[in-house]
N, C-alpha and C positions, 0 to 999 in steps of 0.2 A: 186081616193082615194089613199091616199101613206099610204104604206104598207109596214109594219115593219116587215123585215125578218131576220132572221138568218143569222151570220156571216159567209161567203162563201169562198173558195180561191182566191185571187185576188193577183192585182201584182200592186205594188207601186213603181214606180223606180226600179224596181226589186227588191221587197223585196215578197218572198211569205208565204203566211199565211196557215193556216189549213184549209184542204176542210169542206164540209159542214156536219155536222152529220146524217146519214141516223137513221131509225126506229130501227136497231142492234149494233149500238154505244152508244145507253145511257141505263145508268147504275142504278139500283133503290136507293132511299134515303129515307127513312122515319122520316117525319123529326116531326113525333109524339115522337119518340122513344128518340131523341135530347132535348126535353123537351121545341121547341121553340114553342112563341106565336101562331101558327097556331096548327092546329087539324088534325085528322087521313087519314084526307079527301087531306088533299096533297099529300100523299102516291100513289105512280105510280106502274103498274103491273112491275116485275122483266123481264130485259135485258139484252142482254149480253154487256158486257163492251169491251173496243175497243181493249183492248190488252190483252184478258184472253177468252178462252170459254166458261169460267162457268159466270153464271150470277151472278153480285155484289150484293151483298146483304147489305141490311140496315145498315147504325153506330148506333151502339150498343149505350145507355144511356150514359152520358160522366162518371158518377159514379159510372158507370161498372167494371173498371178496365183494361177495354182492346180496347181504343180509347182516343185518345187525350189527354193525359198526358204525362211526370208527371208536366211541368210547368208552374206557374202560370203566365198568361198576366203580360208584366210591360207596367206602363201606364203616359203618358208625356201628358204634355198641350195640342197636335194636334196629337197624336200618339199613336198605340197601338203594343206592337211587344209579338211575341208569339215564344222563342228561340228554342222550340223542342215540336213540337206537335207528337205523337207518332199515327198513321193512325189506325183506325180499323183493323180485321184479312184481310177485302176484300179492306182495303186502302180506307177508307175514310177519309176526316179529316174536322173539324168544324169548321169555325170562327164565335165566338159568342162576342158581343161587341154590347156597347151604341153607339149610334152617340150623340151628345151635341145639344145641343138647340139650340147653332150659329152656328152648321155644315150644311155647303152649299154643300158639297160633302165628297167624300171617296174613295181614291183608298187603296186598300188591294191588298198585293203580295204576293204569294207563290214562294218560293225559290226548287229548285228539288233536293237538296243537295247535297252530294259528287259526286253522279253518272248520267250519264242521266236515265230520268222518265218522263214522260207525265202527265202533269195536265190538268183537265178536270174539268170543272163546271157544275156541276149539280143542283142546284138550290137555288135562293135567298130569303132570307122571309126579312120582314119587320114589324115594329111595327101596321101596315093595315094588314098584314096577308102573302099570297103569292106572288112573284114579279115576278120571271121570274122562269117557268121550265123545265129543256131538257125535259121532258116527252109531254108537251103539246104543240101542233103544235100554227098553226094561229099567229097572231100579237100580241105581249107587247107592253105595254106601254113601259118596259124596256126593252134595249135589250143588249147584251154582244157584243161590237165589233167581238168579238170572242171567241171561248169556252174554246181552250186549249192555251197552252204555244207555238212560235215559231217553235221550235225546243224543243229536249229535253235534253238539257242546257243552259236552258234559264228557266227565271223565269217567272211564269204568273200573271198578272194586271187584276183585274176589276175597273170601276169605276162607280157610280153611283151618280151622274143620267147622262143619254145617251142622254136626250132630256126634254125639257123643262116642255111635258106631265106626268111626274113622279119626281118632288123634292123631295130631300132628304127629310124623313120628322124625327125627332128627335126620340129616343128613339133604343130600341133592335134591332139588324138586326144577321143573321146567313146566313152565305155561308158555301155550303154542296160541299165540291170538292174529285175529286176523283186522287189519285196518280198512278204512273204505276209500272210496275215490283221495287221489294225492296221495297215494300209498308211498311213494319216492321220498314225502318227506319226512323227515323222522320224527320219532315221536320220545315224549319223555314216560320215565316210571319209574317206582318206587314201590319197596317190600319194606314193611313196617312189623316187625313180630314184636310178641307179648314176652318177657321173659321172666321164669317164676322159676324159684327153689322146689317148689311145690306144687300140685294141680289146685287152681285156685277155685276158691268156692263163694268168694264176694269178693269186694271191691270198691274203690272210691272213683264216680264221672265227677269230674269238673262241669260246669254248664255255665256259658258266658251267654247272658242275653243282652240284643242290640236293638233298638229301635230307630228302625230308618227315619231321617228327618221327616216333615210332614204326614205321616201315618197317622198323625192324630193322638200318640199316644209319645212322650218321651219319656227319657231313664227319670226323671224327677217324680214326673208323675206316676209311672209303673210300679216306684215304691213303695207309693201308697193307698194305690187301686185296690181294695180290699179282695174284689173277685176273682182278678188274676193272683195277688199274691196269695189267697186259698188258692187255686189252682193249683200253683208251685205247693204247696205242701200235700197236697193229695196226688200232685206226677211223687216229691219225693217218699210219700208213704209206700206208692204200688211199686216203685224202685225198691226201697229198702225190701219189702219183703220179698223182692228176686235175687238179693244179695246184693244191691248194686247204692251203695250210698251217693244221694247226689248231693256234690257240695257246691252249689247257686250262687255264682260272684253277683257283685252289684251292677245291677243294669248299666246298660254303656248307650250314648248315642252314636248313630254310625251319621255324621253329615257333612256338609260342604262336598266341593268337587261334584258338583253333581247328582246327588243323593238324593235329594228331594225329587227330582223325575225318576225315579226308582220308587216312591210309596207304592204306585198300583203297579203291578206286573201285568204284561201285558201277554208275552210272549218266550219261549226258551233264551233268545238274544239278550232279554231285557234281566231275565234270569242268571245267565253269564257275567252280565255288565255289572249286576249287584254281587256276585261273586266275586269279581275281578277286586270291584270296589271296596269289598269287605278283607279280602286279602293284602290289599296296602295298607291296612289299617295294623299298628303294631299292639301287638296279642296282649304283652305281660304278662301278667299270671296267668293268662288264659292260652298257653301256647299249646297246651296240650288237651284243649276243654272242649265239649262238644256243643258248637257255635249254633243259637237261635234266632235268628231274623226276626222282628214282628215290620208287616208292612201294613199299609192300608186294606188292599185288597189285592186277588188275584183271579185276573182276566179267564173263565175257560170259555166263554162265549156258551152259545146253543139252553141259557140256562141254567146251567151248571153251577153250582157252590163248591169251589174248590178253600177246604182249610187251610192244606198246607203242600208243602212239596217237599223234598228230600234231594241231594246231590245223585243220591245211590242205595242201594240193596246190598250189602252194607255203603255206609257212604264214605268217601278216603277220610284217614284218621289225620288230626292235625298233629303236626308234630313242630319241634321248636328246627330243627336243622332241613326241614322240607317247603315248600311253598303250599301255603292253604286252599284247597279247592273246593271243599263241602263247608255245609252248613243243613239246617232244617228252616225252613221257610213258612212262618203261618201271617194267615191274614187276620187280622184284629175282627177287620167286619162280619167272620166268620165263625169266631170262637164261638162255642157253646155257649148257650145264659149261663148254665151253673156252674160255679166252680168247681163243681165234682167231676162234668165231663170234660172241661178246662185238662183238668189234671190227668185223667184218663187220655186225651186228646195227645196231650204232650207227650208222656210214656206210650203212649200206642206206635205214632211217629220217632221217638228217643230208640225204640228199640225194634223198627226197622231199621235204622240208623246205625247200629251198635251189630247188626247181623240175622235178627228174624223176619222169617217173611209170614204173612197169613197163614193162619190152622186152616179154613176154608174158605174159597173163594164164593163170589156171588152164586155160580151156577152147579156148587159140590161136581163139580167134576175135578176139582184140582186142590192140592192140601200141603203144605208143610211136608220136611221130607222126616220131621223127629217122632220116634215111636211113641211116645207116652203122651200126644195130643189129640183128641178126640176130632174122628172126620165127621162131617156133617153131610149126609147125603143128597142128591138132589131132589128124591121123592119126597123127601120133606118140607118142599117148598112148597108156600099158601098163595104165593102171586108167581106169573111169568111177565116177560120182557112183550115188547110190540110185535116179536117176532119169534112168540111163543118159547122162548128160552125161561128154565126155569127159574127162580130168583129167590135165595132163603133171606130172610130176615135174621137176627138175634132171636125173637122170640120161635120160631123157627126149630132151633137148635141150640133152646134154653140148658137140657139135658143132656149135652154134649160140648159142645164150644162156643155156644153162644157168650158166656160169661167168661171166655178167655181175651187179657187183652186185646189180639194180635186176629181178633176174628174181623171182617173182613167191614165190617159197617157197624155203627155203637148201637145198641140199641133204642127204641121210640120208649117204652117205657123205662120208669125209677127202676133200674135194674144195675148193680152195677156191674162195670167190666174188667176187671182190674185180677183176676186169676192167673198166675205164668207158673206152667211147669218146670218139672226139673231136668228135663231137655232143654227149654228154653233158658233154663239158668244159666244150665251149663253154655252155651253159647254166649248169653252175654257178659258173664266174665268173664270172658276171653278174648272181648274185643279190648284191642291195644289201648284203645281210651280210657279203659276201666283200669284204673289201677289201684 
């Protein structure tokens, strides 16, 4: 039976995400008190919250005075943005919004605003009632890639639906999230839905790639690096056949203003700041594409070979009437020699990006919440950790997941990894970027 768990720490190309929430990290909502379609009965016993010791307590009525105001949603054909939600006293904050009759999805983003802050999801209602909530263990039907934000400057993504077992379905939806330290100040966000005549089955990404000034590599030269551009045709082959046509504008340089002390990434700060710097940067046709950094390198100290990073799990979509906060971030000195794993490399990261998370992680204790992708267990591991933790390889869990993109490390041998099911399809045309 696959089993739909909770978003865990895991390592994507080196990118790492939020550990798992234990019983003393979530935080209470009552989401009677919020005035949404559900009833008193979703209300969870009080928690302590992950970076306070007093326990969170409830957002207060939004007509209260003293939660999520003072301004009103403004509201565009596929779009909702909400410029300064002001958090409850204990920092909660509400997204409340329709989804439309032709909405096939919805990603909403929380922005942590001037200073770093942790966001945290605490629970989703829907026009059926309850959807997903940190208070209740066992498997969703939905489930959060993950709970919090990156890092804490970084903005946080949800997208729904996760899996084919829970579509969008039309009408009210309310995300009850919680902020961290500076909770008083407000925070911005935005609901970004896919809207189709019809349940879509493919799709066209845009993809704008940028090369930060001194990386070593610019737009002049990247059009004629023969390994990267194989690469790009082998990300856009293992796209196409997920349904997902990638249509690859012409390299761009991102420089001046400082951009050259951005080639090595050093730290999250340094990460923001090439964000920041990438967001003043005017899009054009690329206002709706899914933005690729190439830098020099990227700092994880201890060791480490980090490829690339992501804004998010999924990562906020750009849009032409929002302000840009993601992007996918690789390091040049880290690519793969081949241009096969080049291309794998990109689609592996593109479609964390777009809404999938790993089929299995390092230690098979944790897996994708979509039914039809094979789990890799942990007795099938051939090496353990220093501290005796299991650890599978690709060849590993050749005959099961190992040759699915979105498995958790690429393989050491000529194997390729480029397999997305039709769960995973169905996810990723459905991210607003794919159209």
């Amino acid at each position: 039976m696959k089993r739909a768990l909770r978003a865990c720490a895991v390592v994507a190309f080196g990118l790492g995400l939020p550990g798992c929430a234990s019983d003393d990290d979530h935080a209470r909502v009552d989401a009677a008190e919020a005035g949404s379609p559900v009833d008193a009965s979703a209300a969870r016993d009080a928690k302590m919250g992950p970076d306070s010791a007093a326990p969170v307590d409830a957002a207060p009525p939004r007509d209260s005075g003293t939660g999520n105001e003072p301004s009103m949603p403004v509201l565009g054909d596929d779009y909702v943005r909400y410029d300064a939600l002001r958090p409850s006293p204990r920092g909660v904050v509400r997204l409340v919004f329709d989804a439309p009759a032709d909405a096939v999805s919805f990603l909403a983003t929380v922005d942590p605003g001037p200073g770093p802050r942790a966001i945290l999801l605490l629970e989703v209602h829907g026009p059926t009632g309850l959807l997903w909530s940190a208070f209740e263990d066992g498997p969703h039907a939905f489930e959060p890639l993950v709970r919090g934000n990156l890092n804490e400057l970084a903005p946080y993504t949800v997208m729904l639906p996760s899996a084919p077992e829970l579509p969008l379905v039309p009408g009210r939806h309310e995300l009850a999230l919680r902020v961290g330290t500076d909770g008083e100040l407000p925070v911005r966000a935005d609901v970004v839905f896919k809207r189709a005549a019809t349940e879509p089955v493919a799709g066209t990404l845009q993809v704008a790639l940028w090369f930060v000034e001194g990386a070593g590599v610019d737009a002049a030269a990247a059009a004629t690096e023969m390994r990267l551009q194989d690469g790009l045709l082998t990300f856009a082959d293992i796209l196409a056949a997920a349904g997902v046509e990638a249509s690859i504008l012409p390299p761009r340089d991102l420089v001046g203003d400082g951009a050259a002390e951005l080639a090595v990434l050093n730290d999250d700060a340094e990460t923001a700041t090439l964000l920041a710097r990438l967001a003043a940067e005017d899009a054009g046709d690329a206002a709706r594409a899914l933005h690729v950094v190439f830098v020099a390198s990227i700092d994880a100290g201890d060791g480490k070979t980090v490829r690339g990073k992501t804004t998010g799990l999924p990562g906020p979509p750009s849009h032409p009437e929002l302000m840009r906060r993601g992007a996918m971030i690789l390091a040049l000195d880290a690519l793969p020699v081949s241009a096969g794993r080049i291309g794998e490399a990109l689609a592996h990261e593109a479609a964390h990006y777009l809404g999938l998370r790993h089929t299995s992680e390092f230690d098979g204790l944790r897996h994708d919440p979509l039914m039809d992708t094979p789990e890799c267990p942990a007795e099938r591991s051939t090496q353990t950790s220093s501290d005796g933790t299991p650890v599978l390889s690709a060849a590993d869990c050749a005959d099961l997941d190992g040759s699915n993109l979105l498995f958790y490390t690429p393989p050491v041998q000529a194997v390729a990894q480029d397999e997305v099911s039709a769960d995973q399809q169905f996810v990723l045309v459905r991210s607003p970027l794919v159209r």
